[in-house]
Backbone as a printed PyTorch tensor [residue, N CA C, xyz], in Angstrom:
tensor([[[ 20.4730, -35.1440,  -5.4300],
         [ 21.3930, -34.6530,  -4.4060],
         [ 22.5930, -33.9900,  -5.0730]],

        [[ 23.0520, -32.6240,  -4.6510],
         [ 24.1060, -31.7520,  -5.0980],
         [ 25.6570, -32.5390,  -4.4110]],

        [[ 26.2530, -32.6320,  -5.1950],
         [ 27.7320, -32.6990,  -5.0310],
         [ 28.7350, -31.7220,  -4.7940]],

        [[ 28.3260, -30.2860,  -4.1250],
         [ 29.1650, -29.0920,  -4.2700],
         [ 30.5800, -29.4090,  -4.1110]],

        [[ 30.9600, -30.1410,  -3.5360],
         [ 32.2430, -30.9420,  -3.1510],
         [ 33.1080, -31.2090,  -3.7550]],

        [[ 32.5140, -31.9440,  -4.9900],
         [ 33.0610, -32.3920,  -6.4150],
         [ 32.7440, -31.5490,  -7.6460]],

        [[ 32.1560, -30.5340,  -7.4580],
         [ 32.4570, -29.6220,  -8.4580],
         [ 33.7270, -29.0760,  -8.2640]],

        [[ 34.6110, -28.8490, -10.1910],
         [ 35.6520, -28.9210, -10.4880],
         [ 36.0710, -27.2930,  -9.7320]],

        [[ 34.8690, -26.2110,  -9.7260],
         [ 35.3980, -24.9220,  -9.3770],
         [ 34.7290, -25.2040,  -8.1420]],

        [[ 35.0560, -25.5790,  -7.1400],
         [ 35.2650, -25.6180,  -5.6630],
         [ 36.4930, -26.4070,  -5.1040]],

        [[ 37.3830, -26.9310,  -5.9660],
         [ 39.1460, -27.6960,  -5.8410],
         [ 39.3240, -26.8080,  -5.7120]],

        [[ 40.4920, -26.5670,  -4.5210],
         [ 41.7860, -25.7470,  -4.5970],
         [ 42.9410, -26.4900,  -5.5160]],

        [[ 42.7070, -27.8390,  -5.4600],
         [ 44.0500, -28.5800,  -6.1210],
         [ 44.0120, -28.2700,  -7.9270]],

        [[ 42.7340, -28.1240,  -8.3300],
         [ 42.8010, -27.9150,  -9.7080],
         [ 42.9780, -26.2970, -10.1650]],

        [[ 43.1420, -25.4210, -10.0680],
         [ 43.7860, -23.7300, -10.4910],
         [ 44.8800, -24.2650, -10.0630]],

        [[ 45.9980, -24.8680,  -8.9020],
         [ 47.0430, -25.0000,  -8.8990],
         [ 47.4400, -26.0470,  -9.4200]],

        [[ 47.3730, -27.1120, -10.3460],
         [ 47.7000, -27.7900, -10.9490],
         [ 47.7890, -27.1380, -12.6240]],

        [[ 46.1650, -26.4020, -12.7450],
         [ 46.2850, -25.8950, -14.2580],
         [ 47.4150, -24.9190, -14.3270]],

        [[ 47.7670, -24.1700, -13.2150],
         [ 48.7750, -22.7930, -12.8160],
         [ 50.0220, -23.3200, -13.0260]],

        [[ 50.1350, -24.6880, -12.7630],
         [ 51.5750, -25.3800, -12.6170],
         [ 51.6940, -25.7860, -14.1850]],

        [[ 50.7020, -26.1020, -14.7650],
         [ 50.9760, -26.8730, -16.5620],
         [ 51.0070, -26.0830, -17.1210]],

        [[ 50.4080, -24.7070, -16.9670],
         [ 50.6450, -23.4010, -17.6870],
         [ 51.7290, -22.9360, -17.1790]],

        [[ 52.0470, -22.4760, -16.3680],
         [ 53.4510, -21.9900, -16.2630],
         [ 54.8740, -22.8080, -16.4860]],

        [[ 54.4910, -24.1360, -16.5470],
         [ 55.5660, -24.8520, -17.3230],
         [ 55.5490, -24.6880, -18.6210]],

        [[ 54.3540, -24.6010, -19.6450],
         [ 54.5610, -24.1280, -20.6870],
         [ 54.9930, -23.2290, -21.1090]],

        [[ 54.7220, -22.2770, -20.5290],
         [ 55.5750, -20.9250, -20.6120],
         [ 57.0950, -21.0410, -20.6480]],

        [[ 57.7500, -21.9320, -19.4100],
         [ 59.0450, -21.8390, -19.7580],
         [ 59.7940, -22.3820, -20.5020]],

        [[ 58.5520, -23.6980, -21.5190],
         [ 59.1480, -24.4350, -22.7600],
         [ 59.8680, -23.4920, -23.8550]],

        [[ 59.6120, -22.6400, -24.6760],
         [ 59.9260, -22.4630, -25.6250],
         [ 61.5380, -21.7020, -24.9740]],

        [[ 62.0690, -21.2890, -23.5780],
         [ 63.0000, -21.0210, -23.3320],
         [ 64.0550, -21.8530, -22.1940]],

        [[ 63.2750, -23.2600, -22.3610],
         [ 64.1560, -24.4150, -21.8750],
         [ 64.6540, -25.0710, -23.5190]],

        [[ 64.1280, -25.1420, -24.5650],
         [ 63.9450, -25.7920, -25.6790],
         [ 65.5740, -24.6510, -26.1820]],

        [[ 65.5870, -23.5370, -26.2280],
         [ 66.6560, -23.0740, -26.3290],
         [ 68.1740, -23.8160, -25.6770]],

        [[ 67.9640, -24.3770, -24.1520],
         [ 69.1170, -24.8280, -23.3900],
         [ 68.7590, -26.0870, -24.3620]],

        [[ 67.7670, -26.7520, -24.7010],
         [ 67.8700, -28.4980, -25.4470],
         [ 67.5740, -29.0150, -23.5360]],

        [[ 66.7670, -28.4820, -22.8180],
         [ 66.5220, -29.1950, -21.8350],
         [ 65.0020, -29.4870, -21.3300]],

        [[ 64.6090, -30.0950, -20.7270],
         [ 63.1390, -30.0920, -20.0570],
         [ 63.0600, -29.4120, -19.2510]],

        [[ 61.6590, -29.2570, -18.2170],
         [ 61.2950, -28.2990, -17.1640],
         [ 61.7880, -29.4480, -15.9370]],

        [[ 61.7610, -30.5590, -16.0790],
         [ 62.2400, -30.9620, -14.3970],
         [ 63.7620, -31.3060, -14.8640]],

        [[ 64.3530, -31.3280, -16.1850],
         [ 65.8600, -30.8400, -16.0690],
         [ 66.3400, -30.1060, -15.6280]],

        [[ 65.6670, -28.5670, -15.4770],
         [ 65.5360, -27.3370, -15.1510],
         [ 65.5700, -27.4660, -14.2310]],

        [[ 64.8580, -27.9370, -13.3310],
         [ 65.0020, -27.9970, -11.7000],
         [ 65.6060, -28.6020, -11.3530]],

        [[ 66.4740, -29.8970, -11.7530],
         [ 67.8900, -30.1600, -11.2750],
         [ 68.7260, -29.3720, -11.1360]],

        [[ 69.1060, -28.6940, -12.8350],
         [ 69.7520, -27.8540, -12.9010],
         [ 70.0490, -26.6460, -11.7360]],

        [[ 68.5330, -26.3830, -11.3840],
         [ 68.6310, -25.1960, -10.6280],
         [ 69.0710, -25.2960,  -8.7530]],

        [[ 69.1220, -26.9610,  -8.8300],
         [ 69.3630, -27.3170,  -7.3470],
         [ 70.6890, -27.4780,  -7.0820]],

        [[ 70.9680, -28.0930,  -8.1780],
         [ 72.6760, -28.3060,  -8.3630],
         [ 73.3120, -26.5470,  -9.0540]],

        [[ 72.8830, -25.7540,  -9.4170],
         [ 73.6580, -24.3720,  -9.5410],
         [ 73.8600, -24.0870,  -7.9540]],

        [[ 72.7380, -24.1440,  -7.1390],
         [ 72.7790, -23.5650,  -5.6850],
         [ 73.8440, -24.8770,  -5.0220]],

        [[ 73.9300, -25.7890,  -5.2420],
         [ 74.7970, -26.7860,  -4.1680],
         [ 75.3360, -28.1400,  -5.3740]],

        [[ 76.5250, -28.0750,  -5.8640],
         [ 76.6920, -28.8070,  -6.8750],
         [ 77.5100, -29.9080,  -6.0060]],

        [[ 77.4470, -30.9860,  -6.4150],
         [ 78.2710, -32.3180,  -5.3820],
         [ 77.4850, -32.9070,  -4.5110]],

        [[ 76.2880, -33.0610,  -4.7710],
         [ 75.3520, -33.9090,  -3.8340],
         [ 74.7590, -34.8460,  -4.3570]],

        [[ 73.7610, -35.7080,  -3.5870],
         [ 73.5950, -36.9130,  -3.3680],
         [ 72.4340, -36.8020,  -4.6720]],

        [[ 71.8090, -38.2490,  -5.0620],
         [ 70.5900, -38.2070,  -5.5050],
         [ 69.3690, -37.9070,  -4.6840]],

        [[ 69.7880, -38.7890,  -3.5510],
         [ 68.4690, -38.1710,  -2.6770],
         [ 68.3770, -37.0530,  -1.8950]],

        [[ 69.4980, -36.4160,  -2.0110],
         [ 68.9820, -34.8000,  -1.8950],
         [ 68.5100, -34.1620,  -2.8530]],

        [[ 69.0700, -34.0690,  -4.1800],
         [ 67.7840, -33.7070,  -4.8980],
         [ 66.8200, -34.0850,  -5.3070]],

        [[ 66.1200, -35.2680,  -5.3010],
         [ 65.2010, -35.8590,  -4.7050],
         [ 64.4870, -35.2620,  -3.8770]],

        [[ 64.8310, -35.0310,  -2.5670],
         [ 64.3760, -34.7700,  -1.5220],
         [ 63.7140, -32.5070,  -1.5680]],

        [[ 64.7600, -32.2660,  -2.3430],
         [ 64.6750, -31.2210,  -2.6690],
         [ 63.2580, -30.5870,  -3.5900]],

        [[ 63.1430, -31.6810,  -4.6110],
         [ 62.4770, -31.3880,  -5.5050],
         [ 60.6340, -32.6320,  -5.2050]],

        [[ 60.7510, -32.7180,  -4.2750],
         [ 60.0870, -34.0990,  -3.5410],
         [ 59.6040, -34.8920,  -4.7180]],

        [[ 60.4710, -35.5780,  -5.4760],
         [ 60.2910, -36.5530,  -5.9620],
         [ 60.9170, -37.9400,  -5.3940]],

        [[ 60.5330, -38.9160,  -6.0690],
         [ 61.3300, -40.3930,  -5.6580],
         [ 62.1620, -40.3700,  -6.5690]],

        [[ 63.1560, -40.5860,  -5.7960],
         [ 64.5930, -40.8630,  -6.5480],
         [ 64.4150, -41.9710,  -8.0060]],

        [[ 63.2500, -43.2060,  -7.6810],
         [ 63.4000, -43.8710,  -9.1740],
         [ 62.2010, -42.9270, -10.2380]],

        [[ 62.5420, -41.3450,  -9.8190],
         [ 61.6580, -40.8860, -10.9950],
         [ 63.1620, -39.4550, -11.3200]],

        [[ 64.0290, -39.6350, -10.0030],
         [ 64.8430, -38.4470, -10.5350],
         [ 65.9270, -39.4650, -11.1260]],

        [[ 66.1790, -40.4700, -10.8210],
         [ 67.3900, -41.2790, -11.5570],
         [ 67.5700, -41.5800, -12.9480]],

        [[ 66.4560, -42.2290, -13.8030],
         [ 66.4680, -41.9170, -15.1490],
         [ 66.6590, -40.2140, -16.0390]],

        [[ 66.0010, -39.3020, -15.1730],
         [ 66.5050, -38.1780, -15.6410],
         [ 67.8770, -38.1480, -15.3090]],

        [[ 68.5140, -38.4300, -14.2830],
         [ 69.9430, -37.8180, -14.0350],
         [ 70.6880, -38.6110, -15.3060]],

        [[ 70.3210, -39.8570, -15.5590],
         [ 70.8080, -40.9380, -16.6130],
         [ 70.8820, -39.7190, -17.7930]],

        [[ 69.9970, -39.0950, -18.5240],
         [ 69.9010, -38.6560, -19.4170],
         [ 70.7340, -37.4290, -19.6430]],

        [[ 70.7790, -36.6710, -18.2880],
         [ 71.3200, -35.4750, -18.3000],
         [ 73.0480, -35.7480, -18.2900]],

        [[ 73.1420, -37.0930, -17.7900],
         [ 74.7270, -36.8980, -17.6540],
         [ 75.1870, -37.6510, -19.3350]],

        [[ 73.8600, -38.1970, -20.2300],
         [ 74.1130, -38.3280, -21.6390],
         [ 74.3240, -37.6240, -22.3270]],

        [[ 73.7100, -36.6070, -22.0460],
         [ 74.0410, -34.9460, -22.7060],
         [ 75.1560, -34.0300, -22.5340]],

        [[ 75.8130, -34.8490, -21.4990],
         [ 76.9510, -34.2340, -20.5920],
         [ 76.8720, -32.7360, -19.9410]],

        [[ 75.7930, -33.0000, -19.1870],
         [ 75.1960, -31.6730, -18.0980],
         [ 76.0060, -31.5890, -17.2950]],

        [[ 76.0060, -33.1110, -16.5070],
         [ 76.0820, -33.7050, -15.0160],
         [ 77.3160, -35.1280, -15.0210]],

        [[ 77.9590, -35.1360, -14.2570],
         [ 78.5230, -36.7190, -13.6750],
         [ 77.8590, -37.6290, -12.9050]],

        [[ 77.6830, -38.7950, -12.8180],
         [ 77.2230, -39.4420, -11.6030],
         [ 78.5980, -40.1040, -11.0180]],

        [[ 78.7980, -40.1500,  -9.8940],
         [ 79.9060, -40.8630,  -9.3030],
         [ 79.4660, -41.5340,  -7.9160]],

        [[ 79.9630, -42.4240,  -7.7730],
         [ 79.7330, -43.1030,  -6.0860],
         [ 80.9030, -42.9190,  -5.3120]],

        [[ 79.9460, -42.4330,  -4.3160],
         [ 80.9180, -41.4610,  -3.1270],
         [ 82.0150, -42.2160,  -2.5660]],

        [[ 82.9620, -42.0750,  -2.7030],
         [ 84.1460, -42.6800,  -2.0680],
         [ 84.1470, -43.3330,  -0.2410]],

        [[ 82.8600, -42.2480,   0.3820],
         [ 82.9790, -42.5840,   1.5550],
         [ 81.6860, -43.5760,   1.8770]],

        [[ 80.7310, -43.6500,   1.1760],
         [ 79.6760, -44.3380,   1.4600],
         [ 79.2550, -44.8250,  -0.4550]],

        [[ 79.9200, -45.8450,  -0.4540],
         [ 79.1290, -46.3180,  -2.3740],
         [ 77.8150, -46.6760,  -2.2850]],

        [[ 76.9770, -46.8340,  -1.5950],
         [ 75.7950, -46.3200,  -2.2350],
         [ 74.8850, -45.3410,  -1.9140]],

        [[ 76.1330, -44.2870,  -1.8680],
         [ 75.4560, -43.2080,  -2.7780],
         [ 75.8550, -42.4380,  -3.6300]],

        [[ 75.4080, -41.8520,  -4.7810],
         [ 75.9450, -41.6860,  -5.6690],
         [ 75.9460, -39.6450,  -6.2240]],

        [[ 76.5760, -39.5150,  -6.0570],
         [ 77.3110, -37.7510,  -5.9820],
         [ 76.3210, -37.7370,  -7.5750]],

        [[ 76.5620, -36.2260,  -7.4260],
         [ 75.7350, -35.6930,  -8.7660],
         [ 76.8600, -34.2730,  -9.2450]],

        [[ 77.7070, -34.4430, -10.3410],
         [ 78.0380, -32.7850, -10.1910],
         [ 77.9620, -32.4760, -11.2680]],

        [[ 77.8740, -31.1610, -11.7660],
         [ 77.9210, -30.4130, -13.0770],
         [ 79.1740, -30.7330, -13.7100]],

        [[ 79.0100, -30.2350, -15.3120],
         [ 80.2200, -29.8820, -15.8730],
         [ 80.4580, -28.7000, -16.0840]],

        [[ 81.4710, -28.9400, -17.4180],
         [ 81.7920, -27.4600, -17.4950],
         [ 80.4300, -27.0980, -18.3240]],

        [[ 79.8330, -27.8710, -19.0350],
         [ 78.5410, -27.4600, -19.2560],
         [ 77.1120, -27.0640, -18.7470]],

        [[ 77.0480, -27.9000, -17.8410],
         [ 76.2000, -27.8900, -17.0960],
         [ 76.1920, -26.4700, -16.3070]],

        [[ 77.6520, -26.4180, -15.9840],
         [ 77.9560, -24.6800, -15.4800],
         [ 77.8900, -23.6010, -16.0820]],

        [[ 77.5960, -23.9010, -17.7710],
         [ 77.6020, -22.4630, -18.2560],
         [ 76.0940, -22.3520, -18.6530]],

        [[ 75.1390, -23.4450, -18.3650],
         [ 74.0300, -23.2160, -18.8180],
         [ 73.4680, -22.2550, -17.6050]],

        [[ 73.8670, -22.2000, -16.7950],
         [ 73.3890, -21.5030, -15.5230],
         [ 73.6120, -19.9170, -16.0180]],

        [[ 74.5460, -19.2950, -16.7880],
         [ 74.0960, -18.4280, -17.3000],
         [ 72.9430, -17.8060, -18.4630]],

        [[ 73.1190, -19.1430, -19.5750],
         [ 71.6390, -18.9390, -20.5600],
         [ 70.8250, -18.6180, -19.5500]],

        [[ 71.0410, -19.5860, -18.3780],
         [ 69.7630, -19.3110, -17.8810],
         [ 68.8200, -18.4450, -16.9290]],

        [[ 70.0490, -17.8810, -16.9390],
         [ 69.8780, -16.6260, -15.2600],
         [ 68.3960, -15.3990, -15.8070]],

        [[ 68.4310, -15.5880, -17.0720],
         [ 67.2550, -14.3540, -17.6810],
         [ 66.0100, -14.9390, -18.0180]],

        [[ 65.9030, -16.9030, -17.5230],
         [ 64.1210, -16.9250, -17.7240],
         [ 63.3930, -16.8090, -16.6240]],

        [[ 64.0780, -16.6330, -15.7530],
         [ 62.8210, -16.3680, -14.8750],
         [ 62.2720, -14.6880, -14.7970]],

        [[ 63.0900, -13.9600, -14.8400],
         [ 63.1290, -12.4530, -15.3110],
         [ 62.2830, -11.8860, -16.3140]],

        [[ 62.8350, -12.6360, -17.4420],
         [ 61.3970, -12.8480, -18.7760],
         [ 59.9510, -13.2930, -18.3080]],

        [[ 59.5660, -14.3640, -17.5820],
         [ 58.6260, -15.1980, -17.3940],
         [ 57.5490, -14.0860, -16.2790]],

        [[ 58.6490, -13.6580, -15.2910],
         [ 58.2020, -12.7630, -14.6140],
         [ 57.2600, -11.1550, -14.8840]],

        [[ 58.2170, -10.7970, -15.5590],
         [ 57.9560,  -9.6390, -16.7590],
         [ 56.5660,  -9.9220, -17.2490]],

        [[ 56.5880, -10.9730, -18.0600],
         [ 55.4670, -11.0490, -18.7020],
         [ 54.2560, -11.2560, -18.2030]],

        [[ 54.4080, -12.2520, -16.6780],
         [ 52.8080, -12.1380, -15.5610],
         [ 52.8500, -10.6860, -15.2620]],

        [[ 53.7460, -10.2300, -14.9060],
         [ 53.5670,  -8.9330, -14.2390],
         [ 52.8610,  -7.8830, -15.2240]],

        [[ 52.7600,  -7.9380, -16.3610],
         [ 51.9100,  -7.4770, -17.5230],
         [ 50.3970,  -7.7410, -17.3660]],

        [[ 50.0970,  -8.7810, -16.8910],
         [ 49.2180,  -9.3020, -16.7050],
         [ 47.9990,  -8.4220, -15.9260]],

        [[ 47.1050,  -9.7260, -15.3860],
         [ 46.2450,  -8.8260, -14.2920],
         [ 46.8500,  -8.9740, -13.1400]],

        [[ 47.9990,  -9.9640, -12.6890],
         [ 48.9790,  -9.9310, -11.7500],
         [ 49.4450,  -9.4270, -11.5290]],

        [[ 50.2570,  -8.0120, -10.4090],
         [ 51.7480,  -7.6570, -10.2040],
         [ 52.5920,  -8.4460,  -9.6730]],

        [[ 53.7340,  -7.8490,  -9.2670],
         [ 54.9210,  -8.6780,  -9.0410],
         [ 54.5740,  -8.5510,  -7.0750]],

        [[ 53.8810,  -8.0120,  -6.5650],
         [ 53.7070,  -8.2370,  -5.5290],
         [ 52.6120,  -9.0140,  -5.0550]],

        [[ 51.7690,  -9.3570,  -5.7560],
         [ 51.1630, -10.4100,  -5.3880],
         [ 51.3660, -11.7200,  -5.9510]],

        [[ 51.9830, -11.8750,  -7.1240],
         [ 52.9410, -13.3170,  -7.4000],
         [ 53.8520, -13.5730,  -5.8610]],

        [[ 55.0030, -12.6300,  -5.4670],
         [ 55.6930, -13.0300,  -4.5480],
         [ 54.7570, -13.5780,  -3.2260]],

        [[ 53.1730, -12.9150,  -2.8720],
         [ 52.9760, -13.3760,  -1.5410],
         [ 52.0590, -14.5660,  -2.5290]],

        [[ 51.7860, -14.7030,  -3.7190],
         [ 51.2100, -16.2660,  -4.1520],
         [ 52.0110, -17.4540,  -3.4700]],

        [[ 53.5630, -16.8890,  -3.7900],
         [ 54.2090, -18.1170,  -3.7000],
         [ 55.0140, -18.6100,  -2.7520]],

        [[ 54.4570, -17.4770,  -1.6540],
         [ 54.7530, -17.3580,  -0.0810],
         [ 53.8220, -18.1430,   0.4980]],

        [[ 52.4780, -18.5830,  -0.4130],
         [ 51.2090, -18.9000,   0.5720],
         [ 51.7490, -20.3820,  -0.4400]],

        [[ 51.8010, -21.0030,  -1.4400],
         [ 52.2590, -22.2030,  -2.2530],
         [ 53.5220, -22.6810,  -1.3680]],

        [[ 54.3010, -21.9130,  -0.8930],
         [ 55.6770, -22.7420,   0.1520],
         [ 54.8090, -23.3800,   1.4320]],

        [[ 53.9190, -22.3300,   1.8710],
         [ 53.4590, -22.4600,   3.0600],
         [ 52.8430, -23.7910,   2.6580]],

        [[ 51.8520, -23.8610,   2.3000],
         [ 51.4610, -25.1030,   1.4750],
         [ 52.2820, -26.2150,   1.2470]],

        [[ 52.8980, -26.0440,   0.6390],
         [ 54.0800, -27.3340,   0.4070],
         [ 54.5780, -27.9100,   1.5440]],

        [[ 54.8260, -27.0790,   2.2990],
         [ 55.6840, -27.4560,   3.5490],
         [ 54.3320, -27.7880,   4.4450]],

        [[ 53.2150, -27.0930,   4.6980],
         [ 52.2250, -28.1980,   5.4720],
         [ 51.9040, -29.4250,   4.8540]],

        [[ 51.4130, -29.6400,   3.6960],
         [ 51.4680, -30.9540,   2.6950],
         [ 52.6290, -32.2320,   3.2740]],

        [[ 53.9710, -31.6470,   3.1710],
         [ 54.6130, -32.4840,   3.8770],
         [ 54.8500, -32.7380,   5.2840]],

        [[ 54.1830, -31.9960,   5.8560],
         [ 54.0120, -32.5590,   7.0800],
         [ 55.0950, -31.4850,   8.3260]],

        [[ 55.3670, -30.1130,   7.4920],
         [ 56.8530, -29.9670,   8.0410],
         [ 55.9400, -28.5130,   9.0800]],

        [[ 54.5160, -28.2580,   8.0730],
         [ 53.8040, -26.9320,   9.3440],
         [ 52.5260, -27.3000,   9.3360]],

        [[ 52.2880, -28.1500,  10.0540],
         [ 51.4180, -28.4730,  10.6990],
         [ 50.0880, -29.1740,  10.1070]],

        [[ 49.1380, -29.5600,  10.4580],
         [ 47.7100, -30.2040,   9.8390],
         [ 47.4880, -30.1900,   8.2750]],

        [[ 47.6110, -30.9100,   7.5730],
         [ 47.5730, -30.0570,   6.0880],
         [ 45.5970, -29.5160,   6.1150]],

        [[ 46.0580, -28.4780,   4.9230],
         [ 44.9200, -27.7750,   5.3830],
         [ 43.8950, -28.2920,   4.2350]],

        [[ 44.3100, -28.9200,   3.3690],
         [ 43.4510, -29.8010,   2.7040],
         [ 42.5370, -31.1960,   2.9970]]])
């Protein structure tokens, strides 16, 4: 009896998982420049857009569980990226803000996605079908969580 089901090239979840470990590699050798990781990076990039928020908004942002974003925030505010502070109006919860460092990495960093881009777009990819890729990957995400409707998986 055939398993077509469980063959590895009939997943949708596996090209977007290999798509996701490859394209994080890609942005290693120009996170390794900041001295940061790839889900540092995405703190980073939540707190450039809204700096002074909670853990579980970025958390919530980045849909992880907070006891997987809290040891990173531990680390990042070792490096002196970030502060942690407990909010004056509600203590338990605990504010997240940049420094003055944390603020200037936002410029190193304004040119990897530009680079990263560049270089798919070389590819057999253009830059217009990356953008509706990752128009149909939101769409996705957001049915996954439950936010448009049936997930389609």
């Amino acid at each position: 009896m055939e398993y077509e089901q469980l063959k590895l090239s009939n997943q949708i979840c596996f090209p977007i998982y290999a798509a996701s470990r490859l394209i994080t590699r890609e942005y290693q050798p120009h996170l390794e420049k900041l001295g940061i990781t790839y889900p540092q990076y995405l703190v980073l990039m939540v707190l450039w857009e809204e700096d002074g928020i909670t853990v579980n908004d970025i958390a919530g942002k980045l849909i992880l569980n907070t006891n997987t974003v809290t040891p990173l925030l531990k680390r990042m505010e070792a490096m002196g990226v970030i502060t942690r502070k407990r909010s004056d109006k509600d203590e338990r919860k605990v504010l997240i803000n940049l420094t003055g460092k944390g603020k200037a990495m936002r410029e190193q960093a304004a040119d990897i996605p530009l680079q990263l881009m560049g270089a798919l777009q070389n590819s057999v990819i253009n830059l217009d079908e990356l953008m509706v890729m990752r128009n149909y990957l939101n769409l996705l995400v957001r049915s996954l969580k439950g936010k448009g409707g049936a997930p389609l998986l």
